[in-house]
N, C-alpha and C positions, 0 to 999 in steps of 0.2 A: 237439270236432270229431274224427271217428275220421282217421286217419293214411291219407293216400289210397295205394296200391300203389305208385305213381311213387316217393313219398317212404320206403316202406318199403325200397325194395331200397338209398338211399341211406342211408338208415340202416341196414342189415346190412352196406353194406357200409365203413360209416365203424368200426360195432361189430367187424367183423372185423379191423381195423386196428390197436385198440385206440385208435382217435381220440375223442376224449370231444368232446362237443358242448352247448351250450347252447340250444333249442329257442322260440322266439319268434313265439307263434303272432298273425295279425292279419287284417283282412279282404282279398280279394282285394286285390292290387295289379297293375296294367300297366308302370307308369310308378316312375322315381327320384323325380318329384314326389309322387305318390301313397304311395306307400313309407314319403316324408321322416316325415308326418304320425304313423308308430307304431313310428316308429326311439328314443324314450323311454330305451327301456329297454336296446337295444345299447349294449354299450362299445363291440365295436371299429370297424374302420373300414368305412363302409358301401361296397359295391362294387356297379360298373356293368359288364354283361357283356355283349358285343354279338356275335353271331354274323355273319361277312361272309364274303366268298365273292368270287375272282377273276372277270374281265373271262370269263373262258373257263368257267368254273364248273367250274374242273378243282380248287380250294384250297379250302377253307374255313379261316376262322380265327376262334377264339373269343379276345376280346379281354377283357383283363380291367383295371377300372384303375379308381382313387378313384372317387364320385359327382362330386368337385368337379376333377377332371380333364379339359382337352375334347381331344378326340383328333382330331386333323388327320390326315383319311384319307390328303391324299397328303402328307405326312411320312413317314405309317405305310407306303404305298406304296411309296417310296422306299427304309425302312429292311428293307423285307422284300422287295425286288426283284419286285415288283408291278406288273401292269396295276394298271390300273382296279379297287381295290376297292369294293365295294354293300353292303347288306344283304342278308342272304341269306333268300330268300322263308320262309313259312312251311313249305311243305312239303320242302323243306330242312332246317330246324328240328328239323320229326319225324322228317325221315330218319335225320339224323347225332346226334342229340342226342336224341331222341327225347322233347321237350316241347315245348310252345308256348307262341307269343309272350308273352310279361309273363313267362314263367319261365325266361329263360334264367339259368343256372347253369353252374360247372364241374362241378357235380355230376354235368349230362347224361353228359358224359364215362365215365359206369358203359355208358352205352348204345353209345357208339362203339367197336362189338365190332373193328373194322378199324384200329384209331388212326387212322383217319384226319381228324380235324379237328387244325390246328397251334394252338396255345394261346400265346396275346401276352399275357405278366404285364408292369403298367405297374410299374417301381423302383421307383414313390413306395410300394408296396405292403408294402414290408418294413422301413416305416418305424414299421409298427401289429404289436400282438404279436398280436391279434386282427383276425380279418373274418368279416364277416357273407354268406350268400351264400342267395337260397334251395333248397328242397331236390326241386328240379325240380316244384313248386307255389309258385304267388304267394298264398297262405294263411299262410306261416309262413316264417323265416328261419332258418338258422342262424350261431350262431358260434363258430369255433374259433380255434385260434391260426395263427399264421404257419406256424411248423415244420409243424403238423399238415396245411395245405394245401399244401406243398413233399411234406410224404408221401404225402398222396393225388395229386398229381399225378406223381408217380415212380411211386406201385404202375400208375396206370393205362397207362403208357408211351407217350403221347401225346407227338410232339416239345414243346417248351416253349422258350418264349425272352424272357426278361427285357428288357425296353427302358423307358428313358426317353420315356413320352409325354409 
């Protein structure tokens, strides 16, 4: 299956990092559930990535945390001094991340030329030396190490903030 564009620039731009990558290709997925099914061959830990967006659609935040983590929006509300978080629509999606639904990724994050979306890493996440994440296509995953997603998320300079979900 040739390497679709979306997924070429993240990989230029993991290659220009010097992040090494292990490539996991599989049939489309939307869903964690759908996903579970050709997770086989991942070591590390599988992640859930949800895109939301404040009461006023003035915030967006990409939330990042275990597949077997459930995220209590208004917890998460609370601990980020939040209205009312949502989902944040599809066309939202494309705007700020520039992928769609079933792909969301921190990967998007090449495309938020503004930093503007805030990034919520759940602790339980540095408990794995690996994560799998896909590479803004639900065709294929990757995975890298812990550190090396600490790096990609510092080159891109997107706020970040670690919480216990």
């Amino acid at each position: 299956m040739p390497v679709a564009e979306v997924e070429r620039k993240v990989l230029e731009a993991l290659d220009g990092l010097g992040i090494s990558c292990v490539r996991h290709e599989h049939p489309p997925v939307a869903t964690v559930e759908e996903a579970e099914k050709h997770w086989g061959a991942l070591k590390g830990a599988h992640c859930k990535n949800l895109f939301l967006r404040n009461d006023k659609g003035n915030r967006h935040y990409l939330v990042i945390a275990p597949v077997t983590r459930g995220i209590d929006l208004k917890r998460l509300n609370a601990a980020l001094g939040e209205d009312r978080l949502s989902f944040a629509s599809a066309e939202r999606l494309r705007r700020w991340l520039g992928v769609e639904p079933g792909s969301v990724s921190p990967f998007g994050l090449v495309n938020d030329e503004t930093r503007h979306v805030r990034v919520v890493c759940d602790q339980a996440l540095r408990e794995s030396r690996r994560l799998g994440f896909h590479p803004n296509v639900n065709t294929a995953t990757l995975e890298i190490s812990l550190a090396d997603f600490e790096r990609f998320l510092a080159w891109r300079g997107n706020f970040v903030r670690w919480l216990e979900l």
